[in-house]
N, C-alpha and C positions, 0 to 999 in steps of 0.2 A: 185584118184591120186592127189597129192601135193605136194609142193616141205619140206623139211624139216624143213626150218627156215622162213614159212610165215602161217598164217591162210589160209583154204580156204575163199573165200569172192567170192559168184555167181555173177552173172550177173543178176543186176537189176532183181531178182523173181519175186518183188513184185511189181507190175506197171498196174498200171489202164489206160487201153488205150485210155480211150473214155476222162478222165481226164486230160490224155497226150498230146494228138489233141488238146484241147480246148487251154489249156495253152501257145502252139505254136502260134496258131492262136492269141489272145489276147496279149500276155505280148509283153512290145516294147522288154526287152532283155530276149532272151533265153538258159538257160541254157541246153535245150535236141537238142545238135547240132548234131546228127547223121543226115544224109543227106536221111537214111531210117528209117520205123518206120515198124518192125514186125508186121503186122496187120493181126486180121484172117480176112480170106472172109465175107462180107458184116456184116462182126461184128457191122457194127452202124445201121443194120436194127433190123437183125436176130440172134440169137445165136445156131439153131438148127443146121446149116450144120456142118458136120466132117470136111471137107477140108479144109485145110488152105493155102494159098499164100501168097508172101511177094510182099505189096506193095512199089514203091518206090516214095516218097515223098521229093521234095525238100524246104527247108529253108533259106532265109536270117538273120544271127545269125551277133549281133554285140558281146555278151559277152557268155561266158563257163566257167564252173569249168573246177579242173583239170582231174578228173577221165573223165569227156567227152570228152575232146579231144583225150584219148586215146582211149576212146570206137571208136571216128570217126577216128583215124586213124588206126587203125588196125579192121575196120566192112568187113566181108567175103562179097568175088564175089563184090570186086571193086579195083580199082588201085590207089593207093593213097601214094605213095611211092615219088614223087615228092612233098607232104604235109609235110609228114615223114621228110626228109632232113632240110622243113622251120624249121619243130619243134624242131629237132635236135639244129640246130643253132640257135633258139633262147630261148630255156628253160631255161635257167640261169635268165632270167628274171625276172621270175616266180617262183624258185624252184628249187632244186641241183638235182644231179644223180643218188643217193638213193633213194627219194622219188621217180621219174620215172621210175626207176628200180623195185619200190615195186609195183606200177601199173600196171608193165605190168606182174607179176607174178600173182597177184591178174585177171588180166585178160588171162591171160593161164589157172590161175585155173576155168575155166567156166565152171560148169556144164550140164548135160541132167538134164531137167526134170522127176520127180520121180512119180510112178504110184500114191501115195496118194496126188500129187499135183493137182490142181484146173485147168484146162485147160482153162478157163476164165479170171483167174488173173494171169496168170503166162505167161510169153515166155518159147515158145517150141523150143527147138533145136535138129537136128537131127544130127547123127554123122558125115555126113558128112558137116555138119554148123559146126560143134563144129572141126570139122577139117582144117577148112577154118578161122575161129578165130582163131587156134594156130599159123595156116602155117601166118596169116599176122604178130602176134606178135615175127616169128622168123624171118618176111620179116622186119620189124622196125628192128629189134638186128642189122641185118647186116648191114641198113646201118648207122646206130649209133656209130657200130665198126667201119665201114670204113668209116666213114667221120668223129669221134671223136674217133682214137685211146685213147688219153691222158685222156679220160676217163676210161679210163679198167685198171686202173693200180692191181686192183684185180683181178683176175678170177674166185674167187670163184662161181658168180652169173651165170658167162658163164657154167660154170662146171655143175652147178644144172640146166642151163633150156636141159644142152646137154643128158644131166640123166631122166629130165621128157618126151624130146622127145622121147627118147628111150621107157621109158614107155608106152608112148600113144600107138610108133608104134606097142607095145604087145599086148595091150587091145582093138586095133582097125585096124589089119591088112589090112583089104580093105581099111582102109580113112587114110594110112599114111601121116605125113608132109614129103615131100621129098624138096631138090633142097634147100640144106641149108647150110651156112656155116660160123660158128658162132667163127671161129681163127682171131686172132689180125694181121692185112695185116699191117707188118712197112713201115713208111713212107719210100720213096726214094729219097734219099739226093738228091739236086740239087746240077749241076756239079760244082767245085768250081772255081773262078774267078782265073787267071793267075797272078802268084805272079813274078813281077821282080826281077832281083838278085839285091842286092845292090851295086854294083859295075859298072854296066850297066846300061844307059841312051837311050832310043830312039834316033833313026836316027833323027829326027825332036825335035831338043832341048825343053822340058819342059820351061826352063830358058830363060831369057832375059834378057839384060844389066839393072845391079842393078839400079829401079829407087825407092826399097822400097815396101815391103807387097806383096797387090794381083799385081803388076805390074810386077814381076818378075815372074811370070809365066805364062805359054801358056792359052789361052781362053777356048780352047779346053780343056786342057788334066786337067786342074780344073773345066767342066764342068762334063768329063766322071770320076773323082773318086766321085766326088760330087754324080755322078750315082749310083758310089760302093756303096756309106757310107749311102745312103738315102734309096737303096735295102735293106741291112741287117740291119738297124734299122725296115723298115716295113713288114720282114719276122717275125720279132720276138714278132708281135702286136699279141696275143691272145684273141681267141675268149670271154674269162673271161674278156679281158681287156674291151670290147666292151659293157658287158649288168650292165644294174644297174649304168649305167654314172662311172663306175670304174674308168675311166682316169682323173674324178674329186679330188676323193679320195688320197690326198698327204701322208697317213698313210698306203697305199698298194701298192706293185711292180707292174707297169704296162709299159707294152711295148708302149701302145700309147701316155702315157703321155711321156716317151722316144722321142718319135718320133715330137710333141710336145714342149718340151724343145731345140732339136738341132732346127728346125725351128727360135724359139726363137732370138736363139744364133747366127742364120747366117742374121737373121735381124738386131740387134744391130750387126754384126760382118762390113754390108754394110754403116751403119749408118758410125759408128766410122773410120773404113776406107775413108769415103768420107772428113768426120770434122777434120781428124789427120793433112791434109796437108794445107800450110799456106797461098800459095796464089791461087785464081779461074782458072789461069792453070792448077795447081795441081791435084787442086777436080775436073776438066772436066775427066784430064786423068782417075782419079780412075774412075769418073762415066761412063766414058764410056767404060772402062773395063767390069765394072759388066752389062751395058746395053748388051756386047757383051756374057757375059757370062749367061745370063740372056733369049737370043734369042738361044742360042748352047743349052740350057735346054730342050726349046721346040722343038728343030730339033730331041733330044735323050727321048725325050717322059716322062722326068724328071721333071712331071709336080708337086712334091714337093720343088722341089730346085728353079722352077721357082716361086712358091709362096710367099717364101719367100723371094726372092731377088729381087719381087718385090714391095713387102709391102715394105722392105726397101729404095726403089728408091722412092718407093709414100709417104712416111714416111714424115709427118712436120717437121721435122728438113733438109729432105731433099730436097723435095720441094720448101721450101720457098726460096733457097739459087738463086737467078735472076741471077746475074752474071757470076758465075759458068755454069749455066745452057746455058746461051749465048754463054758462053766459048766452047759449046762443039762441034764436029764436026758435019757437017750436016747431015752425015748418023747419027751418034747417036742420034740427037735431032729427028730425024723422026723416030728412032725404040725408043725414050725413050716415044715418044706420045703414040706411040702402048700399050705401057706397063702400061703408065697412063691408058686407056682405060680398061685396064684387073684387073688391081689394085685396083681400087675404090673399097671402102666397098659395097657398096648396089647389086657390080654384081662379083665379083670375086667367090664366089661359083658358080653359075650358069656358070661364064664362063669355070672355073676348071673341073664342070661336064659335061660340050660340050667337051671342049678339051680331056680327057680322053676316053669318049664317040667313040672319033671316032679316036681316037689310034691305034695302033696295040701292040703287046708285040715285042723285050722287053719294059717297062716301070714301072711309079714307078707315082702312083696316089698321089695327092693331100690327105691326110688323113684328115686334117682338113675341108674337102669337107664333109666326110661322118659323121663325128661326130658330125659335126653340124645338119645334116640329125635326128640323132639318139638321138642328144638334143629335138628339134623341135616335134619327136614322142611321149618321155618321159616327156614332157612339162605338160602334163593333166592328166596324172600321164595313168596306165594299168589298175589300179584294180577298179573292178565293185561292190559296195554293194546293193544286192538286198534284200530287204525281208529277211534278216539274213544269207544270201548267199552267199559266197565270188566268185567274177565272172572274167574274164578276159577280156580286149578289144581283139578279136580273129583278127580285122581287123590291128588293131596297130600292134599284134604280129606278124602279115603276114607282114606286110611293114617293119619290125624291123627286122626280117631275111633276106630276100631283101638284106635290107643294107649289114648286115653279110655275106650273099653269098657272093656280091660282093668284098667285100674286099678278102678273101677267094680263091676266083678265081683267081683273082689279084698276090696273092702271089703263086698260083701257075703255074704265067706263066713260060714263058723264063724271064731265067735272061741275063744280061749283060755281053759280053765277054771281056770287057776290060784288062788292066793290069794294076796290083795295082802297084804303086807306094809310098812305105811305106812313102819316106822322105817327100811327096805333103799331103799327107794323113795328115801324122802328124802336119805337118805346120799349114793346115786349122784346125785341134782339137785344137791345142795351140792359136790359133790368136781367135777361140770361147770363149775357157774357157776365155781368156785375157778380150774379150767384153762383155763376161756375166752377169758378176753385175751392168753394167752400166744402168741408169735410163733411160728414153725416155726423160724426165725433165730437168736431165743433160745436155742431149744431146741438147736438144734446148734449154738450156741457150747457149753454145756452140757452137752454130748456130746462135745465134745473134752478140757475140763477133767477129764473121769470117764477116759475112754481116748484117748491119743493114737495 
């Protein structure tokens, strides 16, 4: 049995056991990461007994090819389906969805052992082994489908393993794969945020007497669109965006450098806001607008908009400005310390990662939290050469999904029930694009001109 458009390719025939152990034992990285090793009974004394038993043998592996990882995540009479998942989400790292695709065919196609084989050099499988390898390579499918629909945009592969199941179950009636189900589950839209009419204003005015910019609006209700606009930029971050540092890449569409770029933008947006006005009155009032808008972030668990609007408050052009800063009222000066303390380079990740941490949904994570995480892994690069061998770091790729879960989860919590407010919306996109191309250089020349 076969599928149409692949070779058979067995399962490791040829495999010298006693050669197999040694190499485990000796080499620092190992490529045979099954966590079992088919071994016959007392094979390293005797080779007379019939019987044979599967010992179970465990390994600390730092590096693997890629055919082994699939052999370990889909190996019978074990549960590893929470592995499954890591690998799912991180294989792009390593290698696209064809290639894993043709793996796991190459591993359905498993053979029995054939009478003119050598029961000495050869693994034996019995049909109901060779049942328990299929049933796990359709227990991987399913969750590959259901946690990476947007990879199946063809069916055809789905079609063939659903054809060779059938098969087996013909040619192996007692050891059917059963309890399978290998259809594309579509995702379920999340419920969509409350859209205001344009003609209609909340009981509690958005607006406030024209004093110019962010002053003319409520602390709040530009805190909670800031909510909206910072959610649906980080729903749209894809798993492709995340492996192979892609949000590096200014030649490829990527949702996190999206998410990235507005960050950007509402930093120089607090900057320029602060330096546009002319005397240290002025800039208190702005600064302490966005101190206030800044703490309503963290009360809505918006801990990307607090990010950035506080890199902007920490910001040397903003900082240095003494008079201003004296200028401000007392509660803002005691919540702008706060924010000094969470700002600083050396701890604003770490603090980003507590805060989140102990969140509840809804919220909207710090992504440049995780990407840094994902830099920091990719740092020393994945790939292992041994001996002519091309190998994987297995422990990186396990810390590398992690990451990817998490964001993952994330996006599929509760979202935010707010109500959009088109005109506030667009105000803050205009007043970005407006401070976009500005320099940080700029800006503190311009910060000296206001206070020397």
């Amino acid at each position: 049995m076969s599928f149409d458009d692949i070779t058979i390719v067995g399962y490791d025939e040829h495999v010298n056991l006693l050669e197999l152990i040694q190499k485990q034992l000796s080499s620092p990285y190992s490529f045979e990461d099954l966590e079992f090793i088919p071994l016959p009974d007392n094979h390293m004394r005797a080779k007379t007994q019939s019987s044979r038993k599967y010992v179970h043998r465990t390994y600390i592996v730092d590096g693997s090819t890629l055919p082994r990882m699939i052999q370990f995540l889909t190996a019978p009479r074990e549960r590893y389906s929470f592995q499954q998942y890591n690998f799912i989400n991180v294989y792009l790292e390593i290698t696209d969805a064809s290639t894993v695709m043709t793996l796991l065919k190459q591993r359905f196609n498993t053979k029995l052992r054939t009478e003119n084989e050598s029961v000495g050099e050869h693994m034996m499988f019995s049909e109901s082994m060779l049942r328990d390898i299929r049933q796990k390579v359709v227990q991987f499918l399913e969750v590959w489908i259901s946690t990476c629909p947007e990879d199946f945009t063809n069916m055809h592969d789905i079609i063939a393993f659903e054809r060779a199941i059938q098969q087996h179950n013909n040619l192996y009636p007692d050891y059917p794969i059963t309890r399978y189900n290998l259809q594309s589950k579509p995702q379920i839209p999340k419920p969509p945020t409350q859209q205001a009419p344009p003609t209609l204003f909340p009981t509690r005015s958005i607006f406030t007497t024209s004093l110019g910019g962010v002053l003319d609006h409520d602390k709040v209700e530009i805190a909670r669109q800031l909510c909206l606009l910072e959610e649906e930029l980080f729903s749209k971050v894809k798993r492709s965006d995340l492996c192979k540092e892609a949000w590096l890449k200014s030649d490829l569409p990527s949702g996190a450098r999206d998410c990235i770029e507005f960050s950007h933008r509402m930093k120089s947006w607090v900057i320029c806001e602060i330096l546009s006005r002319e005397t240290a009155t002025e800039r208190a009032l702005v600064m302490g607008k966005f101190i206030s808008i800044a703490k309503e972030c963290i009360k809505l668990s918006n801990f990307a908009s607090f990010a950035s609007v506080a890199c902007g408050l920490n910001s040397v052009p903003v900082k240095r400005l003494k008079k201003t800063i004296r200028a401000l009222k007392m509660a803002h000066a005691k919540k702008y310390k706060q924010i000094q303390s969470y700002a600083s380079d050396s701890d604003l990740v770490n603090d980003m990662y507590r805060l989140d941490n102990s969140a509840t949904a809804p919220k909207v994570p710090c992504l440049g939290v995780f990407l840094s995480q994902l830099q920091d892994l990719n740092s020393n690069g994945i790939v292992i050469e041994l001996n002519g061998i091309t190998m994987y770091n297995v422990r990186k790729l396990g810390a590398i999904s992690d990451v990817i879960r998490r964001i993952r989860e994330a996006q599929l919590d509760e979202r935010y029930s707010f109500t959009v407010y088109p005109q506030l919306q667009d105000l803050i996109l205009q007043t970005h694009d407006k401070y976009a191309t500005e320099e940080e250089d700029t800006m503190y020349t311009t910060s000296l001109k206001l206070e020397m």
